[in-house]
C-alpha positions as a LaTeX table, in Angstrom:
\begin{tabular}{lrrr}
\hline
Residue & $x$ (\AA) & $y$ (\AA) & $z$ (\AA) \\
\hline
Unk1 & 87.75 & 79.95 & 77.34 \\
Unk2 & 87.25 & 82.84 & 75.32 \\
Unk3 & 86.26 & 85.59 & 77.67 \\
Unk4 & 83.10 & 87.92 & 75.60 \\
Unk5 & 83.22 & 91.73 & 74.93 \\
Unk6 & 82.62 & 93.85 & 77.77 \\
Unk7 & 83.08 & 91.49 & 80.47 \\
Unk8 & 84.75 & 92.77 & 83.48 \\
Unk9 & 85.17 & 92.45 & 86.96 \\
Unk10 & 82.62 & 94.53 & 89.18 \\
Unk11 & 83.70 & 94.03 & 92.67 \\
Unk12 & 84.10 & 97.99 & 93.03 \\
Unk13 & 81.03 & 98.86 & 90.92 \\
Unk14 & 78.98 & 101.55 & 92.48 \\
Unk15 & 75.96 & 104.04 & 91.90 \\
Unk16 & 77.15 & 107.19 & 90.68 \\
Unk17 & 74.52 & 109.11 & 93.05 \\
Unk18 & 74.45 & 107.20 & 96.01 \\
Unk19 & 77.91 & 105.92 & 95.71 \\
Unk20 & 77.21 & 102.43 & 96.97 \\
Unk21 & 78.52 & 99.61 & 95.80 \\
Unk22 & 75.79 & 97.62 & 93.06 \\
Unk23 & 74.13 & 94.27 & 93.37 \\
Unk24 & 76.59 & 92.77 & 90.70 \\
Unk25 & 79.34 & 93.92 & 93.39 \\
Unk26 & 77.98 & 92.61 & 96.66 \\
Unk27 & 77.24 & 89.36 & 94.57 \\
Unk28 & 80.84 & 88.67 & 93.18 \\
Unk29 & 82.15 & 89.81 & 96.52 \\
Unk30 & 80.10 & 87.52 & 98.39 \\
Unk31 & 80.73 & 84.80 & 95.87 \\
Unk32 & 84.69 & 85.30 & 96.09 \\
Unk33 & 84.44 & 85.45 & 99.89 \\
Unk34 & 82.54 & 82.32 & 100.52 \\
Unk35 & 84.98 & 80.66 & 97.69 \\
Unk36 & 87.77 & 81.66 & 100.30 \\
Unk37 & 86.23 & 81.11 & 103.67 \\
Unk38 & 84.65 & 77.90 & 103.20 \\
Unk39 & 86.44 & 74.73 & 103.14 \\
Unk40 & 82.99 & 72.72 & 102.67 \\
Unk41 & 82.63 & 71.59 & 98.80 \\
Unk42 & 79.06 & 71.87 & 99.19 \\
Unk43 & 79.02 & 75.56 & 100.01 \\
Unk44 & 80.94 & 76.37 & 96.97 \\
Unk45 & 78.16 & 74.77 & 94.73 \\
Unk46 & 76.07 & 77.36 & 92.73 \\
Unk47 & 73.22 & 76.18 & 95.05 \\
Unk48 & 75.58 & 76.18 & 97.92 \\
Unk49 & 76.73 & 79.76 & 97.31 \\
Unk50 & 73.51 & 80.81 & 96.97 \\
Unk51 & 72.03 & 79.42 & 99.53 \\
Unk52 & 74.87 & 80.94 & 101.62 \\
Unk53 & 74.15 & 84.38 & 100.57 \\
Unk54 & 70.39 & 84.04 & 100.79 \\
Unk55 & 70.35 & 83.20 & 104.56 \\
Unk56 & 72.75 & 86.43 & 105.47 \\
Unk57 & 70.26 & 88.53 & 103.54 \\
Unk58 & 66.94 & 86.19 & 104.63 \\
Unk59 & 65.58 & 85.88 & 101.00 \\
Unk60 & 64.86 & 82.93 & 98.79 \\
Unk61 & 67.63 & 81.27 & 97.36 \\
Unk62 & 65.89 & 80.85 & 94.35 \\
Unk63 & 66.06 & 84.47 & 93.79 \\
Unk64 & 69.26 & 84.58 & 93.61 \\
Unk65 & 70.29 & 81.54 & 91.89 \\
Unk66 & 70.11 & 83.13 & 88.11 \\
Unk67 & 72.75 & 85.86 & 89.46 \\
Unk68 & 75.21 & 83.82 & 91.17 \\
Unk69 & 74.97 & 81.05 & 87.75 \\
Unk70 & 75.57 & 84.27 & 85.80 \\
Unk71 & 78.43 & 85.53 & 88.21 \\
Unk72 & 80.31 & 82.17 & 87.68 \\
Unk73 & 79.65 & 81.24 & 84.00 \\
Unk74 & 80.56 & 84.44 & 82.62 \\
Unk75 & 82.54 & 86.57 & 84.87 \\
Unk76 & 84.50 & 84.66 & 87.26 \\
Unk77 & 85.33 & 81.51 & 85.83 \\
Unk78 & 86.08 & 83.41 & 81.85 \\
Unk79 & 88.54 & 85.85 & 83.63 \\
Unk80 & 90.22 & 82.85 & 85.44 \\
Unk81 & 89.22 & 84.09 & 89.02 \\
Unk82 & 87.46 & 80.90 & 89.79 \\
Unk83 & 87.35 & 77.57 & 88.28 \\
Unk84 & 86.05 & 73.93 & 88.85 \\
Unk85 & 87.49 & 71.80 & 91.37 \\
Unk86 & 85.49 & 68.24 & 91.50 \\
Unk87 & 82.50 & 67.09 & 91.24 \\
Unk88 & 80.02 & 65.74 & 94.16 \\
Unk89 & 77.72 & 62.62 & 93.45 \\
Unk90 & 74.07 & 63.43 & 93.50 \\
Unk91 & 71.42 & 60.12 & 94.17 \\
Unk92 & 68.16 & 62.57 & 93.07 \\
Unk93 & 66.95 & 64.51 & 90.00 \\
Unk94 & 67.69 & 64.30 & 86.29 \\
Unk95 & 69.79 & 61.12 & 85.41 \\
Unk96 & 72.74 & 63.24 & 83.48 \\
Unk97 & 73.43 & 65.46 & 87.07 \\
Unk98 & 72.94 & 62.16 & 88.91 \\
Unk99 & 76.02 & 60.50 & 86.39 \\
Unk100 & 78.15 & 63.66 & 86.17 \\
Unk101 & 77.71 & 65.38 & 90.00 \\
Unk102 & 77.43 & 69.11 & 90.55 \\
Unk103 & 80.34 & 70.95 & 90.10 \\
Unk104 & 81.79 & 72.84 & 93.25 \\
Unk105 & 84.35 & 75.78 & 92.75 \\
Unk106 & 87.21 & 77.09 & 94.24 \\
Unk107 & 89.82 & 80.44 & 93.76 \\
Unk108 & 92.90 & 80.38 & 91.41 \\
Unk109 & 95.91 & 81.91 & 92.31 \\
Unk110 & 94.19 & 85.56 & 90.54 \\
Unk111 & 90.98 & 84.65 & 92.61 \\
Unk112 & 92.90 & 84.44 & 95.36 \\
Unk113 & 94.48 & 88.05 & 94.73 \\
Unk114 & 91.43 & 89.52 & 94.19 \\
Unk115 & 90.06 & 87.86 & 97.66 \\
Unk116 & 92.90 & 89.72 & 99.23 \\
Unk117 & 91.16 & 92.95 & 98.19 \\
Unk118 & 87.99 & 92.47 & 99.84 \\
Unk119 & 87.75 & 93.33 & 103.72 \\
Unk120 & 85.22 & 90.82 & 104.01 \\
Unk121 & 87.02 & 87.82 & 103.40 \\
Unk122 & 89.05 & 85.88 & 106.50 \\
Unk123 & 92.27 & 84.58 & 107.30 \\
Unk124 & 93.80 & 87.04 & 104.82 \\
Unk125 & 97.26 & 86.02 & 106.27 \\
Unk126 & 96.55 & 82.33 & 105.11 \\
Unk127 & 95.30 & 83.56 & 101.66 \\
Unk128 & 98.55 & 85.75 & 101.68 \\
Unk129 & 101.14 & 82.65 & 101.94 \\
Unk130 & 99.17 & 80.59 & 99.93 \\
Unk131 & 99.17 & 83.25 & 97.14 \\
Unk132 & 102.95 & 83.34 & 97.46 \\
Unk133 & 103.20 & 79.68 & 97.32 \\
Unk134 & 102.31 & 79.65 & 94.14 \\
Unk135 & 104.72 & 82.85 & 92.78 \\
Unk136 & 106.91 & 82.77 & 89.91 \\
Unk137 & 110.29 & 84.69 & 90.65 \\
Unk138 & 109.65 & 87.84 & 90.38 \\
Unk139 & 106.44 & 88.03 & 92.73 \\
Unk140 & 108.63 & 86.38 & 95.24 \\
Unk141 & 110.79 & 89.81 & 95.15 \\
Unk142 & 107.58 & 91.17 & 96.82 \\
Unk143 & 106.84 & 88.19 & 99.39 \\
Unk144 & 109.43 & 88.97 & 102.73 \\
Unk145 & 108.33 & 92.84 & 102.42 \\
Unk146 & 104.72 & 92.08 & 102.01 \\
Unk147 & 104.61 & 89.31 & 104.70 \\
Unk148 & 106.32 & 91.77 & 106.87 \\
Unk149 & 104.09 & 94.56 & 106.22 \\
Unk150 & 100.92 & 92.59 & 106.81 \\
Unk151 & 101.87 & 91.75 & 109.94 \\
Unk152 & 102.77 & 95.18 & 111.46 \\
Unk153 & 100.10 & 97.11 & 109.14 \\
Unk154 & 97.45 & 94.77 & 107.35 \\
Unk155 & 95.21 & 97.81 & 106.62 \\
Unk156 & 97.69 & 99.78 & 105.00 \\
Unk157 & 99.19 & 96.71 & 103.03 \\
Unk158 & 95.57 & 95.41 & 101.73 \\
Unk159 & 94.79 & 98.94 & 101.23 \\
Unk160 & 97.77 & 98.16 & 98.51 \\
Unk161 & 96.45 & 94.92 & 96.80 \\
Unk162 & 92.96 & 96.45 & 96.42 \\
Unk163 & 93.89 & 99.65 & 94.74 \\
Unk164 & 96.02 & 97.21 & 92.12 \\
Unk165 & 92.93 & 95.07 & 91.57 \\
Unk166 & 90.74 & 97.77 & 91.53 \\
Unk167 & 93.07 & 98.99 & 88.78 \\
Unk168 & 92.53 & 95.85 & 87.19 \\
Unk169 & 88.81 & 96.46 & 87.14 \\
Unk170 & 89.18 & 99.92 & 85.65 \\
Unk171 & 91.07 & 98.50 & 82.94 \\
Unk172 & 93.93 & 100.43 & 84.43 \\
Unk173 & 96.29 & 97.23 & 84.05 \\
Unk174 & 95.96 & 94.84 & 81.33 \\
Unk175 & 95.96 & 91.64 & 83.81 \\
Unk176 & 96.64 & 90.98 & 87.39 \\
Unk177 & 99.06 & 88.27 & 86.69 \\
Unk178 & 102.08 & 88.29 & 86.60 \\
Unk179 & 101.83 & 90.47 & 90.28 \\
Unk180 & 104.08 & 93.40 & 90.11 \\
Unk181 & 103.18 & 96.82 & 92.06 \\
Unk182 & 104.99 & 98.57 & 89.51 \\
Unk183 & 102.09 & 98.62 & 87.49 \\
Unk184 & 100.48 & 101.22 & 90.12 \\
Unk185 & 103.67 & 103.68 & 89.12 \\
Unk186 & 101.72 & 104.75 & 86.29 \\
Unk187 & 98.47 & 105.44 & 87.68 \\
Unk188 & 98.44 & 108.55 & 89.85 \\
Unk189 & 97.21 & 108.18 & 93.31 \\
Unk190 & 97.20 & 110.97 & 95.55 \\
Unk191 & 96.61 & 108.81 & 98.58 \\
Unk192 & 99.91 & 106.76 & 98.16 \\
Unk193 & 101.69 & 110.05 & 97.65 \\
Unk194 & 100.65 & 111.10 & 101.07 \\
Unk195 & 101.27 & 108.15 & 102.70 \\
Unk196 & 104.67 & 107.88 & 101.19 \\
Unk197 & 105.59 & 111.26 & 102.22 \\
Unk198 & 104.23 & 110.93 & 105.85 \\
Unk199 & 106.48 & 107.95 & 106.42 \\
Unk200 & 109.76 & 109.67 & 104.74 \\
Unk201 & 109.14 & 112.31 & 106.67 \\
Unk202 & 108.46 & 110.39 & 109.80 \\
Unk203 & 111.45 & 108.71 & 109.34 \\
Unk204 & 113.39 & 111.42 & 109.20 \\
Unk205 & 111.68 & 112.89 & 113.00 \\
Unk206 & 113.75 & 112.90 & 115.99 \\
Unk207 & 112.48 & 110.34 & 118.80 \\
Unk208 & 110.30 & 112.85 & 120.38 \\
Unk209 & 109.34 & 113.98 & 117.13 \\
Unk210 & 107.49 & 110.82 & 116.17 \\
Unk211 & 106.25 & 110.62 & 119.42 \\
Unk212 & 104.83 & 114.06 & 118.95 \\
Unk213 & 103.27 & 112.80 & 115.80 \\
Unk214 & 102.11 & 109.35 & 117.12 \\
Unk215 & 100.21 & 111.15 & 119.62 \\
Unk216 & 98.51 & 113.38 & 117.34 \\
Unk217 & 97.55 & 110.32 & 115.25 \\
Unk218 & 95.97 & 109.00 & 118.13 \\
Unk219 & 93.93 & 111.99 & 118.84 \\
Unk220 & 92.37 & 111.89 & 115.37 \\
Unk221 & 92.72 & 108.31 & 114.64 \\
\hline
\end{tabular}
């Protein structure tokens, strides 16, 4: 599918004066998080997913239903972060949607990714395997040391995966496939710098040292 000029990814989108994120960006989030969460084909319907988000913010799903069609037509599905997967039967209304079904959607492996990066979304650990499931070899360097890293520090290690696909949306990185965090090398980040420091120097603490430290973490944290 040939994806049209301009079109991006707006998950991180936000007012420049208020600083919060845009409609387009709750929208695609909410679209990508109910594509994750919900095992049910007929929540991840457009009328599904809207109806979904309508009831969380107690609206009309008819509102709504233009933007989520847009979302899906020519954001998600064009950039590969979503796509078609079957078809359920429907006994009322026009005779072609009654032959053909309405379609119901569900994440790629890049939807999937970008799922990771939103704090909204569930089971991130079962999103995380399944992601890995489907690695070439070279994203399956990244798997024991992610895995690992997720379980003893999930903030820190999403923190991670949403600053790559949030490079992604800046046009920072050309694609988000194949995954390899080397393409955050290039991209200057002064909070990874910190972090990175704070743990070479932590390693380097005596015991009592990073017990000092741990307790003033705690005091502040």
């Amino acid at each position: 599918m040939k994806i049209k000029s301009g079109t991006h990814l707006s998950i991180f989108d936000t007012f420049k004066i208020k600083g919060e994120l845009t409609g387009e960006a709750n929208r695609q989030r909410a679209i990508i998080t109910i594509l994750a969460n919900s095992a049910n084909p007929a929540d991840r319907t457009r009328t599904g997913i809207s109806q979904r988000i309508a009831k969380e913010k107690g609206i009309s799903w008819k509102n709504i239903y233009s933007g989520i069609f847009r979302d899906l037509d020519e954001i998600l599905i064009p950039l590969e972060i979503s796509k078609e997967d079957g078809r359920l039967p429907l006994r009322r209304g026009p005779k072609a949607l009654q032959e053909n079904g309405i379609p119901y959607y569900h994440l790629t492996k890049k939807g999937v990714l970008v799922a990771l990066s939103i704090s909204e979304v569930k089971n991130r650990e079962r999103l995380l395997q399944a992601f890995f499931l489907k690695s070439d070899s070279k994203e399956k360097e990244y798997e024991k040391i992610i895995t690992s890293l997720s379980e003893i520090s999930p903030n820190f290690t999403y923190s991670i995966v949403q600053k790559y696909v949030k490079a992604f949306c800046e046009n920072k990185i050309a694609d988000l496939l194949p995954f390899h965090l080397s393409k955050l090398k290039s991209i200057p980040d002064e909070s990874l710098i910190i972090q990175k420091e704070i743990l070479g120097a932590f390693l380097k603490l005596s015991k009592q040292g990073k017990e000092d430290v741990i307790k003033l973490l705690d005091e502040i944290a």
